[in-house]
LOROZA-738393 format. One line per 5 residues: number of its first residue (from 1); their letters; for each residue y, x, z of N, C-alpha, C. Coordinates in Angstrom, 2 decimals, padded with zeros to 5 digits. Example, Ala and Ser with C-alpha at 12.3 -4.5 7.8 and 13.67 -1.06 7.14 Angstrom:
<sites>
1	as	-005.69,013.19,007.80,-004.50,012.30,007.80,-003.30,013.20,007.80  -002.25,012.85,007.08,-001.06,013.67,007.14,000.03,012.90,007.87
</sites>
This chain:
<sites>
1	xxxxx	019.11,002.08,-007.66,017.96,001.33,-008.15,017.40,001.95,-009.41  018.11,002.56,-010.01,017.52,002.68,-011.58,017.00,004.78,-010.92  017.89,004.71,-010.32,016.92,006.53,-009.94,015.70,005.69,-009.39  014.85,004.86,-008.38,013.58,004.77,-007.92,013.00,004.44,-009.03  013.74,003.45,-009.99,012.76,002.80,-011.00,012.22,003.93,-012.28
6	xxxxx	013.47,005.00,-011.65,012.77,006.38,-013.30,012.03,007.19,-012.14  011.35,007.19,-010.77,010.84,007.75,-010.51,009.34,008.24,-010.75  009.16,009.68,-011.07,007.83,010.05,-011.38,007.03,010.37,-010.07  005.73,009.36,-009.79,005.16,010.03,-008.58,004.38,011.29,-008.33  004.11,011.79,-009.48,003.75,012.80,-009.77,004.69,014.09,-009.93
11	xxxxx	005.67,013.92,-009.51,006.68,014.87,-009.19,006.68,014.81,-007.65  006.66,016.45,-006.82,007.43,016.34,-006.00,008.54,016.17,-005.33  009.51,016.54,-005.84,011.10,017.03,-006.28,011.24,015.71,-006.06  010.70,014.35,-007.32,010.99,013.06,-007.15,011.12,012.49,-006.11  009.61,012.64,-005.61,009.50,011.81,-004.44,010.47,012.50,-003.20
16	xxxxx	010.78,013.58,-002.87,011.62,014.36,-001.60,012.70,013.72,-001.88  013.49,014.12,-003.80,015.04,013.26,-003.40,014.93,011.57,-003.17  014.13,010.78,-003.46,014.09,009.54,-003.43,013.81,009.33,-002.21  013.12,009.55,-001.31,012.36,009.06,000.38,012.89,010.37,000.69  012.96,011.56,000.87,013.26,012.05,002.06,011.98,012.26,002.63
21	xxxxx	011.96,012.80,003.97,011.41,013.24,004.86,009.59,011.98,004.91  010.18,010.71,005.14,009.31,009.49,005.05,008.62,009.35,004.00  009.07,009.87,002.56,008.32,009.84,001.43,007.04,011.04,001.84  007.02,011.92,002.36,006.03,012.94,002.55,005.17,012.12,003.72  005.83,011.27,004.66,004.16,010.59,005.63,003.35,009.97,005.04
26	xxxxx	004.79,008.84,004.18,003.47,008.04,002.95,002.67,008.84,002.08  003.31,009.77,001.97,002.17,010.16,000.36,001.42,010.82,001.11  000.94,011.63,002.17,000.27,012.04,002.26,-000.62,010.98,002.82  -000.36,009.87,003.48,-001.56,009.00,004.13,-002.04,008.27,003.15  -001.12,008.32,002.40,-002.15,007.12,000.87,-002.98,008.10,000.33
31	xxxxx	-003.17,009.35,000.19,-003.52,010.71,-000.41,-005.00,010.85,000.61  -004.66,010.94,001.90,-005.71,010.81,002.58,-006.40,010.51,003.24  -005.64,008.91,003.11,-006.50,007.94,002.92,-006.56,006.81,002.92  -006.42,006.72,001.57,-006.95,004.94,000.34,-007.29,005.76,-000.82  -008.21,005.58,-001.34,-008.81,005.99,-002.46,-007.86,005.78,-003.41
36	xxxxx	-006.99,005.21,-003.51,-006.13,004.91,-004.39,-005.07,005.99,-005.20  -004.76,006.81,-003.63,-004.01,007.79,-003.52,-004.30,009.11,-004.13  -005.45,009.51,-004.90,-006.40,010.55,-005.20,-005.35,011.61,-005.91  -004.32,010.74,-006.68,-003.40,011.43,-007.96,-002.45,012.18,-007.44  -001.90,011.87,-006.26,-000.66,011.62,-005.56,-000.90,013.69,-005.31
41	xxxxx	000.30,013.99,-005.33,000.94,015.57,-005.36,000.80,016.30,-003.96  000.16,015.98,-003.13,-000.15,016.68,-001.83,000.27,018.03,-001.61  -000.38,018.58,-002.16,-000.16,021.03,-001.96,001.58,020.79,-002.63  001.57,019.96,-003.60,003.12,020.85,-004.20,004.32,019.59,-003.45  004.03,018.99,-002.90,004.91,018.26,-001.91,005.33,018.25,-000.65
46	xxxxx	003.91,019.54,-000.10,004.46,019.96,000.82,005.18,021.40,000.77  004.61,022.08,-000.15,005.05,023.27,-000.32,006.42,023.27,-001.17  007.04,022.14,-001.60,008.35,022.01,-002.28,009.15,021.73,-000.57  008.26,020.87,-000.15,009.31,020.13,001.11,010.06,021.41,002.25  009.05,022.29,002.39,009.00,023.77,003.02,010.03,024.79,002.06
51	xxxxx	010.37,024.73,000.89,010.77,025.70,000.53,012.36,025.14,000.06  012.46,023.51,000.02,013.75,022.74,000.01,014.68,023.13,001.53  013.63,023.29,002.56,014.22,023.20,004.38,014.77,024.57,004.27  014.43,025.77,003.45,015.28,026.68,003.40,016.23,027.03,002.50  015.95,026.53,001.55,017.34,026.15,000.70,017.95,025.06,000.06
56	xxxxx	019.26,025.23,-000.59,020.23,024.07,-000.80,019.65,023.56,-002.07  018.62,023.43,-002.39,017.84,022.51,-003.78,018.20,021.18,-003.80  019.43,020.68,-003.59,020.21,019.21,-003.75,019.15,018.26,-002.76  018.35,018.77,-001.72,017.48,017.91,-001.01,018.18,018.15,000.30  018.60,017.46,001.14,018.78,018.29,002.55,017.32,017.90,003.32
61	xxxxx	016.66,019.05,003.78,015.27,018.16,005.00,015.02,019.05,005.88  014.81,018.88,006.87,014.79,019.18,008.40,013.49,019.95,008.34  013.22,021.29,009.01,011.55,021.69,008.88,010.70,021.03,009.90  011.79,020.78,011.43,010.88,020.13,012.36,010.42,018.88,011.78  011.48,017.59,011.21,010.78,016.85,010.71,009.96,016.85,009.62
66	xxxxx	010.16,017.67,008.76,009.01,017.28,007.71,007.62,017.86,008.54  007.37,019.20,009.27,006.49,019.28,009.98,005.83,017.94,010.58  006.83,017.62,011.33,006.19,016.21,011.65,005.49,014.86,010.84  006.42,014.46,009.93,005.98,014.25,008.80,004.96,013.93,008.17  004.68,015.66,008.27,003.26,015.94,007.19,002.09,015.87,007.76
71	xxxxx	002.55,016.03,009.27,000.97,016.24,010.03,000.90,014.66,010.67  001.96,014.23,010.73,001.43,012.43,010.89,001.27,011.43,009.78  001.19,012.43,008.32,000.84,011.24,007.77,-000.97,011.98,007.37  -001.14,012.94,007.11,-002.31,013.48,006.64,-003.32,013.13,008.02  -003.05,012.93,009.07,-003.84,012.93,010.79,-004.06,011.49,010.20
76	xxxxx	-003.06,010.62,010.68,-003.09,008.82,010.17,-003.72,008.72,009.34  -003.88,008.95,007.97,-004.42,008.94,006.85,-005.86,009.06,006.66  -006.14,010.50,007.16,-007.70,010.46,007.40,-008.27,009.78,008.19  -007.85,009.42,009.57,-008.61,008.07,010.69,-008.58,007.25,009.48  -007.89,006.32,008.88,-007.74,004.99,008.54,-009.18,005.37,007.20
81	xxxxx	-009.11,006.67,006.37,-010.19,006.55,005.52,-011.47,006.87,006.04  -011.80,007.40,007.63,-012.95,007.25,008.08,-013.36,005.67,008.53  -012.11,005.18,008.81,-012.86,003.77,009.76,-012.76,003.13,008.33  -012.48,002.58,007.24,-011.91,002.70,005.88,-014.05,002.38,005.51  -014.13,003.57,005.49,-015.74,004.21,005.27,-017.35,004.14,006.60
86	xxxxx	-016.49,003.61,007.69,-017.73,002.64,008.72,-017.74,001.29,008.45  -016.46,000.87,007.92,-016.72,-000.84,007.45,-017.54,-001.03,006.10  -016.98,-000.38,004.91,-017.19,-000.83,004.11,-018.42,000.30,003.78  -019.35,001.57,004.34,-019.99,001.62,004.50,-020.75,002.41,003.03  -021.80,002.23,002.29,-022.12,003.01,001.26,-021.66,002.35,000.35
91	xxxxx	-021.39,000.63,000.14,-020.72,-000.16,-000.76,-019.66,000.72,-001.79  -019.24,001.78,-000.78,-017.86,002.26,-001.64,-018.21,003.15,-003.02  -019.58,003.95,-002.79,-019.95,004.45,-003.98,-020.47,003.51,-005.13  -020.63,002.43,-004.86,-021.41,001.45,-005.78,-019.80,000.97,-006.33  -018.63,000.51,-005.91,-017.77,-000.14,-006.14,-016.63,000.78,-007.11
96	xxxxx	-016.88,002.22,-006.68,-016.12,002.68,-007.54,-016.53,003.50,-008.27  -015.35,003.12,-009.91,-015.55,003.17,-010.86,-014.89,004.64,-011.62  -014.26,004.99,-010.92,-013.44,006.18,-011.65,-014.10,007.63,-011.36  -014.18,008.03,-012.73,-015.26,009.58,-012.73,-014.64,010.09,-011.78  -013.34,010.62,-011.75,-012.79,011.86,-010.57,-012.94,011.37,-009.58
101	xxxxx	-013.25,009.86,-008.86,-013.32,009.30,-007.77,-014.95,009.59,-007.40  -015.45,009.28,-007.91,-017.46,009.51,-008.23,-017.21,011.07,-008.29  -016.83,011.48,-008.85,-017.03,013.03,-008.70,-017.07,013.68,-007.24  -015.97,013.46,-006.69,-015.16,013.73,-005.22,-016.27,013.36,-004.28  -016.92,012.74,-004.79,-017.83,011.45,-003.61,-018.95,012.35,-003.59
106	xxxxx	-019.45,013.02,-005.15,-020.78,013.50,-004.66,-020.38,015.09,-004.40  -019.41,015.90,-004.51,-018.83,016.83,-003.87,-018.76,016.54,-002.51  -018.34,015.65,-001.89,-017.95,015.36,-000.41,-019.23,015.48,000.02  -020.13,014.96,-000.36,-021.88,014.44,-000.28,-022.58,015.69,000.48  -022.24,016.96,-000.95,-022.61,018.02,-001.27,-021.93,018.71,000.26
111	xxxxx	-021.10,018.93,000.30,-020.10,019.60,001.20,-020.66,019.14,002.60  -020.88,018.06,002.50,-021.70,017.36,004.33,-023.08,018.25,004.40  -024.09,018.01,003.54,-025.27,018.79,003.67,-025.52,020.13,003.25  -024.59,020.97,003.00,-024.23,022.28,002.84,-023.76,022.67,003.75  -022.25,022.45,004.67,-021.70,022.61,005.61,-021.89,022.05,006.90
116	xxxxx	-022.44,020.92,006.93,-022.29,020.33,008.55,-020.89,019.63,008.49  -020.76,018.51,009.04,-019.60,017.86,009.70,-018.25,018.54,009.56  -018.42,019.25,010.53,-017.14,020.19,011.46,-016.61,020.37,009.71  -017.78,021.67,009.32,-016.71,023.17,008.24,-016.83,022.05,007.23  -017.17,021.37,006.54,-016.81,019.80,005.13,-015.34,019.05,005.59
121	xxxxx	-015.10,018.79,006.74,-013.94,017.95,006.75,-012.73,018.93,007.28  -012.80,019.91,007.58,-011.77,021.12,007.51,-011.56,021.53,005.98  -012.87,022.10,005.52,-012.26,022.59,004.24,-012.30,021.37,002.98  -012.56,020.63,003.10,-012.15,019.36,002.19,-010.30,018.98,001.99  -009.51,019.42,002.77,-008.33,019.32,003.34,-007.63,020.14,002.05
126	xxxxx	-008.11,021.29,001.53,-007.71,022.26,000.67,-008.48,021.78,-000.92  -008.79,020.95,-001.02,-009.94,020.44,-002.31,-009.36,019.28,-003.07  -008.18,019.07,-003.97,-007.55,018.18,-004.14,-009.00,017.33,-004.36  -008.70,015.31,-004.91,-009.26,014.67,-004.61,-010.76,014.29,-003.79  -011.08,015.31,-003.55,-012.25,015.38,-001.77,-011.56,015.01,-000.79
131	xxxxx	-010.16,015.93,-000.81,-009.60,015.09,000.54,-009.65,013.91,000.56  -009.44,013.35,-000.57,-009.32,011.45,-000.50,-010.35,011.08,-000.12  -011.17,011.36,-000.79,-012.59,010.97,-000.73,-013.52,011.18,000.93  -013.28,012.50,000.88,-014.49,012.72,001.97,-014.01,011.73,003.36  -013.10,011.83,003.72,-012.88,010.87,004.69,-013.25,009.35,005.02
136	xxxxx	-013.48,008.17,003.72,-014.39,007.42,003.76,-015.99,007.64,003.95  -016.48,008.94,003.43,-017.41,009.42,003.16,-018.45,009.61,004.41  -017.43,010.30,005.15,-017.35,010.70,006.91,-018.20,009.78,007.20  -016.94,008.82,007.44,-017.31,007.53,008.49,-018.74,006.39,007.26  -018.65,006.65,005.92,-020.06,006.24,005.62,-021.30,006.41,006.09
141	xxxxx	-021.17,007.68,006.29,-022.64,008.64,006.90,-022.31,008.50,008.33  -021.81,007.63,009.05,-021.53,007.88,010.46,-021.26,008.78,011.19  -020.98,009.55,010.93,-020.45,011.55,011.49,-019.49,010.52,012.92  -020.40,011.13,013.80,-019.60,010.87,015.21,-018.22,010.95,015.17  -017.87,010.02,015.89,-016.11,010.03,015.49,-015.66,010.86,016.37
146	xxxxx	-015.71,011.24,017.57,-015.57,012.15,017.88,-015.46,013.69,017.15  -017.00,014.15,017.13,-016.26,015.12,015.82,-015.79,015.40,014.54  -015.60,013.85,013.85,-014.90,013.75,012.86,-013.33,013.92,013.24  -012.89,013.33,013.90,-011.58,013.50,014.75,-011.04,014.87,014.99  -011.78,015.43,015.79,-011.52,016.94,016.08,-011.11,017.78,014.76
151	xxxxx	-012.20,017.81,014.19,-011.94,018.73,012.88,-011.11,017.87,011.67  -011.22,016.79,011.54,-009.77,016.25,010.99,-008.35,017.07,011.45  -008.03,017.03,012.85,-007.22,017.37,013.16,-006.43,018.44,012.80  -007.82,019.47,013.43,-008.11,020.95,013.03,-007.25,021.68,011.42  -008.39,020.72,010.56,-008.38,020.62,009.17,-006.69,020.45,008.56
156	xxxxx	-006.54,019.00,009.24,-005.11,018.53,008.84,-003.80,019.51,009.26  -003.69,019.77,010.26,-002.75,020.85,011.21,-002.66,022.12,009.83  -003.93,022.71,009.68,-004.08,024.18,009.15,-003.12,023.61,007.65  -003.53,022.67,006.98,-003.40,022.36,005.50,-001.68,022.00,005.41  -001.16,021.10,006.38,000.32,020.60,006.43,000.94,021.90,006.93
161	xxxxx	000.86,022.26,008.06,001.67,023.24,008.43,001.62,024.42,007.90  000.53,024.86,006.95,000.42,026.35,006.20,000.89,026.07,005.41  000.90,024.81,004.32,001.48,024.95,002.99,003.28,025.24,003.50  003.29,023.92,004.17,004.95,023.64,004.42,005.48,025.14,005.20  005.04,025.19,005.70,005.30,027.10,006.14,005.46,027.88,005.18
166	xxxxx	004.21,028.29,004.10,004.30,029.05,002.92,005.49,028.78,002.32  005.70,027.76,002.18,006.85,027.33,001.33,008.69,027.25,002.02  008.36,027.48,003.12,009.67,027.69,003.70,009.68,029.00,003.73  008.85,030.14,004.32,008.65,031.57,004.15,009.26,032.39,002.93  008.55,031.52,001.63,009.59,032.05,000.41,010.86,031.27,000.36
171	xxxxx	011.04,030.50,000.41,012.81,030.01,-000.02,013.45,031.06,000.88  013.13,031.15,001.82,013.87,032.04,003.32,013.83,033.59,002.73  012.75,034.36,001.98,012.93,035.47,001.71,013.27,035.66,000.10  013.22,035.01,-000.31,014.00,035.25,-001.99,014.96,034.40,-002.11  016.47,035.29,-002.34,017.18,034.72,-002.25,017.70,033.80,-003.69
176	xxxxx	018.03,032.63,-003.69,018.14,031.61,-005.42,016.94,030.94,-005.45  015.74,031.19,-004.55,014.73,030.84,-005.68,014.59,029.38,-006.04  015.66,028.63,-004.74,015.74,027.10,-005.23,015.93,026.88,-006.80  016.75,028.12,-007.60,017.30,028.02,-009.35,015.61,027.59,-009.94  014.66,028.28,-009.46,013.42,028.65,-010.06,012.54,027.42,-009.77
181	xxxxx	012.82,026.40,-008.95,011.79,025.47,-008.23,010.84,024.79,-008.99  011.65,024.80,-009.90,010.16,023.84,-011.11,008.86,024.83,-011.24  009.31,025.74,-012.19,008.03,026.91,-012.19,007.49,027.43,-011.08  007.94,027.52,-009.83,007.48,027.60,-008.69,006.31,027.03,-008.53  006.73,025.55,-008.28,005.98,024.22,-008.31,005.11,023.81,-009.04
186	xxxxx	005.94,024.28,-010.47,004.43,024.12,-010.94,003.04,025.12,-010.84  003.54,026.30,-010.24,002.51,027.49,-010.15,001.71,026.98,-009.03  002.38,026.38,-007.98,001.57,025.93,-007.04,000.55,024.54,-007.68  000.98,023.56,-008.41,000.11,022.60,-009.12,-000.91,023.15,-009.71  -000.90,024.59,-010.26,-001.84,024.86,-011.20,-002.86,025.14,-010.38
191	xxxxx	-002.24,026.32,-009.14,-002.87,027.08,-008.27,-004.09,025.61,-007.31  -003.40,024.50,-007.31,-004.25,023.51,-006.42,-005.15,022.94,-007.06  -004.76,023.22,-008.59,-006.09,021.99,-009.47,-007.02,023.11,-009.71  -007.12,024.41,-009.31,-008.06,024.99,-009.71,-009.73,024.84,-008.87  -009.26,024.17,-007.52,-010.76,023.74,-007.25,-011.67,022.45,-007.68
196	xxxxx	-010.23,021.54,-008.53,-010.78,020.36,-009.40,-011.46,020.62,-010.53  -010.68,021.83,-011.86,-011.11,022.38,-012.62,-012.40,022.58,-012.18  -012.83,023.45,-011.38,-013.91,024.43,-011.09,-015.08,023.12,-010.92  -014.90,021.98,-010.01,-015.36,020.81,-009.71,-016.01,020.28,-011.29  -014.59,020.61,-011.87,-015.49,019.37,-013.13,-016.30,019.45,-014.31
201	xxxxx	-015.69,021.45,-014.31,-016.70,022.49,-014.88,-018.19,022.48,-014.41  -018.24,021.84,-013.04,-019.95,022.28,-012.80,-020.20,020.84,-012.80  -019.71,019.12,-012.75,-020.34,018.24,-013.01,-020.38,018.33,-014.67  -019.60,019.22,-015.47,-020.19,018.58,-017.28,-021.71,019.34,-016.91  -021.58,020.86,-016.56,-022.39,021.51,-016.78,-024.09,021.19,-015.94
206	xxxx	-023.67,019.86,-015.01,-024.89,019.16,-014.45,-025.51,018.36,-015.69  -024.17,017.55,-016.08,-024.66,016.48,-016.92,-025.39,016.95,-018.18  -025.38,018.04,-018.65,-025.56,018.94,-020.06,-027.24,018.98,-020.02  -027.23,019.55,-018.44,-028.80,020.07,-017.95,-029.57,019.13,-017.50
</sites>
């Protein structure tokens, strides 16, 4: 009880030794999708979970299951924030209040009428908090569910199974590097906030102009 209650959710490491395999469906479906989930460690939770399945980092986890896992909670996740975003409809930009949440929203916006359907909800998948976002966003603008579905899929498959791959690929070819996992991890955190950075660099530089 007192390890869940010092748990940081913002750790991956945390969440793998505390849940296991099940901690990676939830976080990724609250991640993508309930707006709530925006904070939550996605790239370095799967790419810790992948690089734990090849070595003894005090976690034991299965690659078939976390594979599984990852691609049923990020698949689940996005349906629930498209239908999420046909009910409640454009209401959701009026209701929320949080800049990085409003940010994500008019990125997602941006990303629909730049890209089309299909290439916005594939590459939104790789865009920390867009993923949260664009998926209500989807089903706001009505994007046929049909091909919202498809390229969800698409999208979701490439993002779970490449990270968690990447990350089993190195534990498997450097040998110790479980000793190293923090700085690892965190290289990958840095490496994922750099399309948020880049994001929030061009909304000051809207607001300036």
């Amino acid at each position: 009880m007192t390890h869940v209650l010092a748990l940081n959710p913002l750790s991956a490491h945390d969440l793998l030794s505390s849940f296991g395999t099940l901690g990676i469906l939830v976080v990724l479906f609250a991640e993508t999708g309930l707006l709530v989930g925006f904070f939550l460690p996605g790239d370095s939770l799967l790419f810790t979970a992948g690089l734990l399945c090849a070595t003894d980092g005090g976690v034991q986890l299965s690659l078939p299951w976390v594979l599984v896992a990852a691609a049923a909670g990020a698949l689940s996740g996005a349906q629930t924030g498209y239908l999420i975003g046909r009910r409640a409809g454009r209401a959701l930009r009026t209701r929320t209040t949080r800049p990085r949440v409003q940010a994500g929203m008019r990125r997602a916006q941006e990303m629909f009428d730049r890209y089309g359907p299909a290439k916005a909800v594939v590459l939104a998948r790789f865009v920390p908090v867009v993923r949260t976002v664009l998926n209500p966003v989807a089903g706001a603008l009505h994007t046929p569910l049909a091909t919202f579905t498809t390229w969800q899929v698409v999208g979701g498959l490439a993002w779970t199974v490449g990270l968690v791959l990447a990350g089993y690929a190195l534990g498997a070819s450097v040998p110790g590097i479980d000793a190293y996992l923090l700085p690892v991890v965190a290289l990958v955190v840095v490496v994922s906030l750099v399309p948020l950075a880049l994001e929030i660099r061009r909304e000051r530089r809207r607001g300036a102009a």
